[in-house]
PADRENTI-707750 format. One record per atom (N, C-alpha, C): x, y negated, z negated; atom name; residue in three letters; residue number from 1. Coordinates in steps of 0.2 Angstrom, whole numbers. Example, Ala and Ser with C-alpha at 12.3 -4.5 7.8 and 13.67 -1.06 7.14 Angstrom:
! residues 2
+-------+-------+-------+-------+--------+-----+
:     u :     v :     w : atome : residu : num :
+-------+-------+-------+-------+--------+-----+
:    66 :    28 :   -39 :     N :    ALA :   1 :
:    62 :    22 :   -39 :    CA :    ALA :   1 :
:    66 :    16 :   -39 :     C :    ALA :   1 :
:    64 :    11 :   -35 :     N :    SER :   2 :
:    68 :     5 :   -36 :    CA :    SER :   2 :
:    64 :     0 :   -39 :     C :    SER :   2 :
+-------+-------+-------+-------+--------+-----+
***
This chain:
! residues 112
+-------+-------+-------+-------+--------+-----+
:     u :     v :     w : atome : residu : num :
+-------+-------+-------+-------+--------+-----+
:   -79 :   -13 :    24 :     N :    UNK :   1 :
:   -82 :    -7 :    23 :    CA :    UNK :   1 :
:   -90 :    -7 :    23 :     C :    UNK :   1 :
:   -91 :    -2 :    26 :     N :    UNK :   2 :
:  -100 :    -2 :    26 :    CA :    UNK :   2 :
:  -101 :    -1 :    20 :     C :    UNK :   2 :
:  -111 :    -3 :    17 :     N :    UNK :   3 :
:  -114 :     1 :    10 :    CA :    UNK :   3 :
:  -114 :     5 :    11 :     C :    UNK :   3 :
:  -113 :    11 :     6 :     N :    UNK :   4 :
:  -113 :    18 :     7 :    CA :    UNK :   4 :
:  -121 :    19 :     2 :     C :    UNK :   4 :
:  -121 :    12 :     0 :     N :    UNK :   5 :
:  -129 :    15 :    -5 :    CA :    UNK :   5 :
:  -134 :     9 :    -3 :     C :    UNK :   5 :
:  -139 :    14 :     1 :     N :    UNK :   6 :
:  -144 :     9 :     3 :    CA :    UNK :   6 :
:  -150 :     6 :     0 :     C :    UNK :   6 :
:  -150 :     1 :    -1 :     N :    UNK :   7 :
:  -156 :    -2 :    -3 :    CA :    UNK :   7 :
:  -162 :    -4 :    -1 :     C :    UNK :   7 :
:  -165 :     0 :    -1 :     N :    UNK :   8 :
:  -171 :    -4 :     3 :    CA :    UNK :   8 :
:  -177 :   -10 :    -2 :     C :    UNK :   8 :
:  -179 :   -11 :     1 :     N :    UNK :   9 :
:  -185 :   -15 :    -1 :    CA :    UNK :   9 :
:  -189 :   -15 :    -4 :     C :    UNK :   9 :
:  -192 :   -11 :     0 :     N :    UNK :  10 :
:  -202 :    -9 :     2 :    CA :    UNK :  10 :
:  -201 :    -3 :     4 :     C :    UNK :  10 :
:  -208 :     3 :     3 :     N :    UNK :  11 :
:  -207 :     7 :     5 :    CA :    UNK :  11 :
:  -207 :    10 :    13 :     C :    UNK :  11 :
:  -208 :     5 :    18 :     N :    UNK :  12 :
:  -208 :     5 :    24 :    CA :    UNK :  12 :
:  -200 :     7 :    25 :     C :    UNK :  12 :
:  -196 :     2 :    23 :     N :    UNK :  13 :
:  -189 :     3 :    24 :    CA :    UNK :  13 :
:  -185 :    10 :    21 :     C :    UNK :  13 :
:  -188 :    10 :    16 :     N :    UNK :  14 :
:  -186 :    17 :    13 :    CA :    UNK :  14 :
:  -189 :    24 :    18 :     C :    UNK :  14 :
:  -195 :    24 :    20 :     N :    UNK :  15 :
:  -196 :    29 :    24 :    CA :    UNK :  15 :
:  -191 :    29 :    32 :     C :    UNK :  15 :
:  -189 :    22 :    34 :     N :    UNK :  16 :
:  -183 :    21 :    38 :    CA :    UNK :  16 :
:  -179 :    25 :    39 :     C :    UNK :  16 :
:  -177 :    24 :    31 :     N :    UNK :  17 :
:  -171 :    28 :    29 :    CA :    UNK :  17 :
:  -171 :    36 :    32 :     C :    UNK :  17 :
:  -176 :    37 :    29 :     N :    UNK :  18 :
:  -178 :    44 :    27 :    CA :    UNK :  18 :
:  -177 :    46 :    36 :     C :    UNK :  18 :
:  -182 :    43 :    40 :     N :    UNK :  19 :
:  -184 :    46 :    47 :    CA :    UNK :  19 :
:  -178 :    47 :    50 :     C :    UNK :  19 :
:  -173 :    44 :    47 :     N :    UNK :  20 :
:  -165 :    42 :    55 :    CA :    UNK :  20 :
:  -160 :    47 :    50 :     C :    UNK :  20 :
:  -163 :    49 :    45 :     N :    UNK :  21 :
:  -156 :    53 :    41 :    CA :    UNK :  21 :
:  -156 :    61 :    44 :     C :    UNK :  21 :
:  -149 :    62 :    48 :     N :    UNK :  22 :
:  -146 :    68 :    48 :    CA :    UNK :  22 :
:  -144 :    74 :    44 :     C :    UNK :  22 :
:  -143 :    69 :    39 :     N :    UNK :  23 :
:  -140 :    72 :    33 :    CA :    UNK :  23 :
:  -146 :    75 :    27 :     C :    UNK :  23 :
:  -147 :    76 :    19 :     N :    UNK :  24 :
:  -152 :    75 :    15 :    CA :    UNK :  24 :
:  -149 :    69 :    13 :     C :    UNK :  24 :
:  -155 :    67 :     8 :     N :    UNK :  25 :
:  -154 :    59 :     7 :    CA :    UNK :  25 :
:  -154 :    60 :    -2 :     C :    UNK :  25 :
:  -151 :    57 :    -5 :     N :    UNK :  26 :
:  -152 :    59 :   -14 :    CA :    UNK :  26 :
:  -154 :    51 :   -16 :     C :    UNK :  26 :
:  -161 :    50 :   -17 :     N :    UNK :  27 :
:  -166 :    46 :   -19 :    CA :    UNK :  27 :
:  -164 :    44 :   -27 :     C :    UNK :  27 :
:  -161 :    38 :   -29 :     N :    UNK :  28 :
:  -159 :    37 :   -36 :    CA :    UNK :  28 :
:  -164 :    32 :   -38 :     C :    UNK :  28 :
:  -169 :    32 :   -41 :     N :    UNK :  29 :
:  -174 :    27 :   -44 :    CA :    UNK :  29 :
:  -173 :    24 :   -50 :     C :    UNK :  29 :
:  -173 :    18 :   -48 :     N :    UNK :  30 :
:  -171 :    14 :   -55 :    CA :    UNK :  30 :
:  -176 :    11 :   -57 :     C :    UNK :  30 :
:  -177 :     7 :   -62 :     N :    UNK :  31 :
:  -181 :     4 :   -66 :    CA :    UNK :  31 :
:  -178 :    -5 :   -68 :     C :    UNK :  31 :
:  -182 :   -10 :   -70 :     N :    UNK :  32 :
:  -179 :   -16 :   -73 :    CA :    UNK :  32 :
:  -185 :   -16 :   -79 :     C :    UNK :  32 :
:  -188 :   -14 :   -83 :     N :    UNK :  33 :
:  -190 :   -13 :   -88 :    CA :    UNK :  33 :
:  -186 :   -13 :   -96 :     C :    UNK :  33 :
:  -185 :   -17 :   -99 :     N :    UNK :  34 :
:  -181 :   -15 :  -106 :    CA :    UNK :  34 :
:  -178 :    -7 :  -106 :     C :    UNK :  34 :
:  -181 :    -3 :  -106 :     N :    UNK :  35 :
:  -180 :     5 :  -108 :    CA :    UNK :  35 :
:  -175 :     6 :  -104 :     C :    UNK :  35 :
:  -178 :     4 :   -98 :     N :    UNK :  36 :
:  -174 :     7 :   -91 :    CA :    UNK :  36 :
:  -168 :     4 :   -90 :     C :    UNK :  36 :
:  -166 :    -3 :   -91 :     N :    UNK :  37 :
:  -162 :    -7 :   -87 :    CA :    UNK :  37 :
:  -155 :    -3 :   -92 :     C :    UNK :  37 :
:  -155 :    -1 :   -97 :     N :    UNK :  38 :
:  -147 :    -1 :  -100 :    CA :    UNK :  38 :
:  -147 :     7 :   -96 :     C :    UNK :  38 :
:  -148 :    13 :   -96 :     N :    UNK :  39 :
:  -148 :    17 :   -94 :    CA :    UNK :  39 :
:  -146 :    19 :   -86 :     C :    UNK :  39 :
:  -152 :    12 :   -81 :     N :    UNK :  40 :
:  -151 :    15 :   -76 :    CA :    UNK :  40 :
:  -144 :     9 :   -72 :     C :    UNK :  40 :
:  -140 :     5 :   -79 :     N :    UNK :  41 :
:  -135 :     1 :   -76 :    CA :    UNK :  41 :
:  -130 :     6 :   -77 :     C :    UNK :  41 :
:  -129 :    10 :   -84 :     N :    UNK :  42 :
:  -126 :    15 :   -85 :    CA :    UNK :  42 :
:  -122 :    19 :   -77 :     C :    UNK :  42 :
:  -130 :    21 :   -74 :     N :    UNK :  43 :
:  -129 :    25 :   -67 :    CA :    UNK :  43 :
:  -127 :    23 :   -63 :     C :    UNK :  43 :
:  -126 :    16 :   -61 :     N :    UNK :  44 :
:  -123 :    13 :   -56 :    CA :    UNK :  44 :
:  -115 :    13 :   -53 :     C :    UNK :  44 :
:  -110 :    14 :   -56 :     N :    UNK :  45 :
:  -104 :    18 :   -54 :    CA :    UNK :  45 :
:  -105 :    22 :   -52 :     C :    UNK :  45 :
:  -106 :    29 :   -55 :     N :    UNK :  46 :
:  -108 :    36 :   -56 :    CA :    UNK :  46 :
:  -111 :    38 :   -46 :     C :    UNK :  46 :
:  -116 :    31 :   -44 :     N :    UNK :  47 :
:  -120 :    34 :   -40 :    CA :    UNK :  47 :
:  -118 :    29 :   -35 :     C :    UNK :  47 :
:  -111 :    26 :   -34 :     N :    UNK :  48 :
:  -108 :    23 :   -31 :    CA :    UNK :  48 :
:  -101 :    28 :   -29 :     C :    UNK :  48 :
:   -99 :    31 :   -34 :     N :    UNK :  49 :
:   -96 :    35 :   -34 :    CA :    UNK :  49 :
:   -98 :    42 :   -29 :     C :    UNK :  49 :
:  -104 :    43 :   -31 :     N :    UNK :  50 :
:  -107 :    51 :   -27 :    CA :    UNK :  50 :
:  -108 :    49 :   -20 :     C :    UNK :  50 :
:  -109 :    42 :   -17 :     N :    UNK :  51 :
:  -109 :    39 :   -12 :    CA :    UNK :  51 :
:  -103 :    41 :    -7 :     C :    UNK :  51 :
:   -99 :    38 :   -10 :     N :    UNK :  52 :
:   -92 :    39 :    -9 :    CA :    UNK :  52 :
:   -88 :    46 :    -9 :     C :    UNK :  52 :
:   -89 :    50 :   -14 :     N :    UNK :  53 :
:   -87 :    56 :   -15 :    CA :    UNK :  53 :
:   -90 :    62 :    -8 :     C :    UNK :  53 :
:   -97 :    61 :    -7 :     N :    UNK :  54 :
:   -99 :    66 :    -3 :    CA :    UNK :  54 :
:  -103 :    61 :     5 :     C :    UNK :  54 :
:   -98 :    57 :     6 :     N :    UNK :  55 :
:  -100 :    52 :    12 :    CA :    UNK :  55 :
:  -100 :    58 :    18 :     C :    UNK :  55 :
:  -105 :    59 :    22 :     N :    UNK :  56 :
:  -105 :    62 :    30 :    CA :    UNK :  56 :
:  -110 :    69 :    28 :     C :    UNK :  56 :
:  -110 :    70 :    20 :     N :    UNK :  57 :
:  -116 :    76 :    20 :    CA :    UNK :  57 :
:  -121 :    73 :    16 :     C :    UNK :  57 :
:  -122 :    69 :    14 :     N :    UNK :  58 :
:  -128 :    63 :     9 :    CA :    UNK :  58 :
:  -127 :    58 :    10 :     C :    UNK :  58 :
:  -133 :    55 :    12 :     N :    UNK :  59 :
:  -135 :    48 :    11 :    CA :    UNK :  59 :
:  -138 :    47 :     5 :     C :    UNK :  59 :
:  -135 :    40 :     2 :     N :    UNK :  60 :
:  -138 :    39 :    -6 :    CA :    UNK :  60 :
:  -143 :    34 :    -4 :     C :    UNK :  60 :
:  -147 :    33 :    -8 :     N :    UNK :  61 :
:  -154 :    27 :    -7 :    CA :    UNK :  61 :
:  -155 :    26 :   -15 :     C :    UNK :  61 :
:  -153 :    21 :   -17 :     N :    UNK :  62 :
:  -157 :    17 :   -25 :    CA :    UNK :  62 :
:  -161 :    12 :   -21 :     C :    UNK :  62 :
:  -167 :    16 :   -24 :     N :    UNK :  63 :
:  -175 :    12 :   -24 :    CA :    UNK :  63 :
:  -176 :    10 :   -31 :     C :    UNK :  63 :
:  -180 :     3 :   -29 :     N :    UNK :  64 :
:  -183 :     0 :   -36 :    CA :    UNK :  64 :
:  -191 :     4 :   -37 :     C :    UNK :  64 :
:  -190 :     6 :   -43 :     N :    UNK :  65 :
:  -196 :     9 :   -43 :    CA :    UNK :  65 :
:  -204 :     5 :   -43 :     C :    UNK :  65 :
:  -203 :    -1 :   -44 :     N :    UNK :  66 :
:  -208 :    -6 :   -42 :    CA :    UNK :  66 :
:  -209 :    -7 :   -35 :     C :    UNK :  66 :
:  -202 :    -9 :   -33 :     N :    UNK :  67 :
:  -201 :   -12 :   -26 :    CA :    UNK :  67 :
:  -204 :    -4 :   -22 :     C :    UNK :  67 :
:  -204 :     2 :   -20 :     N :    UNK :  68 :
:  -206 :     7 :   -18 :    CA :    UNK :  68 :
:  -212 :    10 :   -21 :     C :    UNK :  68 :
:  -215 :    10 :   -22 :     N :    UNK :  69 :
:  -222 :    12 :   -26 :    CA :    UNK :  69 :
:  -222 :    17 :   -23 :     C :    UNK :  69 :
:  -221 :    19 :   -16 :     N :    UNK :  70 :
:  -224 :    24 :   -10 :    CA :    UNK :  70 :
:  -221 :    31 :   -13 :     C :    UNK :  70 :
:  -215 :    29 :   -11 :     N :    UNK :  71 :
:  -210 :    35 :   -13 :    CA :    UNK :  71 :
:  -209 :    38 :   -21 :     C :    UNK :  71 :
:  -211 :    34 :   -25 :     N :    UNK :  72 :
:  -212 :    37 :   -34 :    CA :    UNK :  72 :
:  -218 :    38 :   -33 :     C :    UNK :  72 :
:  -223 :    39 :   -29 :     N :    UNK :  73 :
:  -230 :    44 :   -30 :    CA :    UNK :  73 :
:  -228 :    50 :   -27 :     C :    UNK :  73 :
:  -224 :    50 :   -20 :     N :    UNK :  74 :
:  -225 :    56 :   -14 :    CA :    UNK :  74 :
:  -219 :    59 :   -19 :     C :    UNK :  74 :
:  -216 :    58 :   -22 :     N :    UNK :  75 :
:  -209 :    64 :   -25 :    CA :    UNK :  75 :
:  -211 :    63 :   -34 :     C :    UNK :  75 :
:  -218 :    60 :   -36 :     N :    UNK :  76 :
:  -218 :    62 :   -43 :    CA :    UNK :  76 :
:  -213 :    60 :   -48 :     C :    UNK :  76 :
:  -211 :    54 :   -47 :     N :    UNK :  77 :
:  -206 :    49 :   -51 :    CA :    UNK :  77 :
:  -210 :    47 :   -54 :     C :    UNK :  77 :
:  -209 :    49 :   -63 :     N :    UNK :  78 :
:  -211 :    44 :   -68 :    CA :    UNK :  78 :
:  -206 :    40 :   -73 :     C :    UNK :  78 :
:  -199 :    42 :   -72 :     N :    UNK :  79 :
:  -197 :    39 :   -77 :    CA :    UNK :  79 :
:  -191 :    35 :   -72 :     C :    UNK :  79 :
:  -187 :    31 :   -77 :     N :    UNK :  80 :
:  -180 :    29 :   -72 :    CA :    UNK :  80 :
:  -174 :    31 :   -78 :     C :    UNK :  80 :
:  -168 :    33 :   -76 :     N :    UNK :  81 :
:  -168 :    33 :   -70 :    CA :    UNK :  81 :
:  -170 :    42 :   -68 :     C :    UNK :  81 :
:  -170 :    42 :   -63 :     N :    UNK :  82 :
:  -174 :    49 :   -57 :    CA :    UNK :  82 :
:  -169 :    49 :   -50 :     C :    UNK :  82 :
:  -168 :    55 :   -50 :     N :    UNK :  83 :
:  -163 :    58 :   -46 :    CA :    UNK :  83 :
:  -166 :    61 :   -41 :     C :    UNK :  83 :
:  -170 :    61 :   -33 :     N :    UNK :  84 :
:  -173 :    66 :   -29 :    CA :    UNK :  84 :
:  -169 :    67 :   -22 :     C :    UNK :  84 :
:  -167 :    75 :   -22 :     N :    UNK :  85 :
:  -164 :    76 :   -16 :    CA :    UNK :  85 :
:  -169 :    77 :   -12 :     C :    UNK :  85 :
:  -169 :    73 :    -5 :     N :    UNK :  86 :
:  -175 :    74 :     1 :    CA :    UNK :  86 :
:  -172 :    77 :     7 :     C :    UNK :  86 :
:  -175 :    83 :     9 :     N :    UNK :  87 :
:  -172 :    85 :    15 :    CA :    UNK :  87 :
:  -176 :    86 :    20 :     C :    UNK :  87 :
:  -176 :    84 :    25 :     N :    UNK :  88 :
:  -182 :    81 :    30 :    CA :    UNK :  88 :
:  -187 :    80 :    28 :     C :    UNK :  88 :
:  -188 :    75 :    23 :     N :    UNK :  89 :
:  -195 :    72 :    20 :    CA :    UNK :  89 :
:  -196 :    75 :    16 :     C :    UNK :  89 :
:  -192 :    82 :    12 :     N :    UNK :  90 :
:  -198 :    87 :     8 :    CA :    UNK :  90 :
:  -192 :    86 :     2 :     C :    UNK :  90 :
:  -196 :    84 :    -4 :     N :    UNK :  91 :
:  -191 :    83 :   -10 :    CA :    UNK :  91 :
:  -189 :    93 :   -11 :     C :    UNK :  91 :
:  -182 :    95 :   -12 :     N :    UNK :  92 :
:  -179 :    99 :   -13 :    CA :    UNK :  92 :
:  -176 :    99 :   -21 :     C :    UNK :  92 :
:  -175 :    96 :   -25 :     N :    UNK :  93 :
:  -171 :    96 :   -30 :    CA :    UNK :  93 :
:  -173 :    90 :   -35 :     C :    UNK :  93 :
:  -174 :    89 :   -41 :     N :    UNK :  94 :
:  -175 :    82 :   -43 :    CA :    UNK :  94 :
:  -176 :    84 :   -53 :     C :    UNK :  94 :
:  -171 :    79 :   -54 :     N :    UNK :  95 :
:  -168 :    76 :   -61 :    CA :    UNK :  95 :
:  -169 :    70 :   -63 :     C :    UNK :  95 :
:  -168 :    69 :   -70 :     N :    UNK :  96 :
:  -172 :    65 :   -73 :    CA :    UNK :  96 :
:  -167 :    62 :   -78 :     C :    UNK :  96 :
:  -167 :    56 :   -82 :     N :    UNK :  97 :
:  -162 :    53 :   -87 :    CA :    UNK :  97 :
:  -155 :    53 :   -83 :     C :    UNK :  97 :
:  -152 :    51 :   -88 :     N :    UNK :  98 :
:  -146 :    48 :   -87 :    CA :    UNK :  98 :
:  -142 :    55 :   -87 :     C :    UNK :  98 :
:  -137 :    55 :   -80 :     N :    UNK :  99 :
:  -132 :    60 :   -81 :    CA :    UNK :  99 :
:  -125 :    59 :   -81 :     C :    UNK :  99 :
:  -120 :    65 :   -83 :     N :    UNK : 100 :
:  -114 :    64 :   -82 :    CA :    UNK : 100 :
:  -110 :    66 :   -78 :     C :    UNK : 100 :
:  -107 :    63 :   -73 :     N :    UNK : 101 :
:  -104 :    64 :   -68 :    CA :    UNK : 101 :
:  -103 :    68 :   -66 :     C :    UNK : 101 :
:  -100 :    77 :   -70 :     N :    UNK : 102 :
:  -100 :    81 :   -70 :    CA :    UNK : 102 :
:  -108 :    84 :   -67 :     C :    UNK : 102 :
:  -112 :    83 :   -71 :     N :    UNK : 103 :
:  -119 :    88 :   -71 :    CA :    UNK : 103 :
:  -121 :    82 :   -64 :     C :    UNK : 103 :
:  -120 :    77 :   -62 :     N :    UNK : 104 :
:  -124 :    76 :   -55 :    CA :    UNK : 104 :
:  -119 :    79 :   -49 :     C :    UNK : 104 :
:  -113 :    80 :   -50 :     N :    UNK : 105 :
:  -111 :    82 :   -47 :    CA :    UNK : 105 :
:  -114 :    91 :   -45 :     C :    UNK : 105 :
:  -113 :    92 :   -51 :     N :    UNK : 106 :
:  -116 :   102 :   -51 :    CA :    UNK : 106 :
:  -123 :    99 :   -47 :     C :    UNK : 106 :
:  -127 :    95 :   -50 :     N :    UNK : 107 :
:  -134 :    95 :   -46 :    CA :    UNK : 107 :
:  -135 :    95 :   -39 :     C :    UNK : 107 :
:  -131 :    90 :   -36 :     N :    UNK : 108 :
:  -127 :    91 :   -30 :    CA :    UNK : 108 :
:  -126 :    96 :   -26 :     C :    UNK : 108 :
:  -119 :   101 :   -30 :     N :    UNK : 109 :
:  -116 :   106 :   -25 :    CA :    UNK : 109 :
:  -120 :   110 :   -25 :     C :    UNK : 109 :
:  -126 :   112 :   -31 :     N :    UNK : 110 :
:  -129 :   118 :   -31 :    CA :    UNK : 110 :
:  -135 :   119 :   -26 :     C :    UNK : 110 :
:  -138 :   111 :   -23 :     N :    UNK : 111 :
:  -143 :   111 :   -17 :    CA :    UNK : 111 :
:  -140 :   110 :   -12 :     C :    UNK : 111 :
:  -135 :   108 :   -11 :     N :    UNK : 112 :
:  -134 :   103 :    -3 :    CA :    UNK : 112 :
:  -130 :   109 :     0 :     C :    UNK : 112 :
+-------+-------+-------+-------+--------+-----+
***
C-alpha cells in the first residue's frame, strides 16, 4: 500500500508536492520541541486516519516545522501542531492546537 501522508524534507520537496497536486492538500505542521512533541504525537493516528478517510479528494503532507521553514513563513505557522488547507498554492482554511477527530473532520467538510 502506498503513503497516503507525505513527507517531505525540505521546502523544495514540499512545494513539489504542492505543484503536482490535483486535489487541495491539508499541510499538518508538526514540531520536535518538548512543548510540541507530546501533542503533535497525539495527532498522528488522527492524521493518518484523515489520509485514509478522504483519499482521492486531499492530499495530506506532515512537514517538520524546522525541516520546512519556507512553507511556515508563506502560510503563517507559529505554533505545532498547525493544520493548513492549500488549494492551488493559496492557503484557504487553517487551525491550530490539537484536535479531535470530530472538529478535524468538520474543519474538513466545511472547506473542501
Amino acid at each position: 500500500m502506498a503513503a497516503r501522508v507525505h513527507h517531505p524534507q525540505e521546502d523544495a520537496e514540499f512545494e513539489f508536492i504542492l505543484a503536482r497536486a490535483d486535489v487541495p492538500v491539508l499541510a499538518y505542521f508538526h514540531g520536535v520541541w518538548p512543548k510540541a512533541v507530546a501533542a503533535c504525537k497525539e495527532m498522528e493516528p488522527l492524521v493518518r486516519e484523515v489520509a485514509d478517510a478522504y483519499q482521492g479528494r486531499l492530499i495530506v503532507v506532515r512537514a517538520d516545522i524546522a525541516r520546512c521553514p519556507g512553507p511556515v513563513r508563506r502560510y503563517g505557522v507559529t505554533g505545532a501542531p498547525s493544520f493548513v488547507l492549500i488549494d492551488r498554492g493559496e492557503a484557504t482554511a487553517a487551525g491550530s492546537g490539537p484536535m479531535a477527530g470530530a472538529a478535524l473532520r468538520e474543519f474538513l467538510d466545511a472547506h473542501l
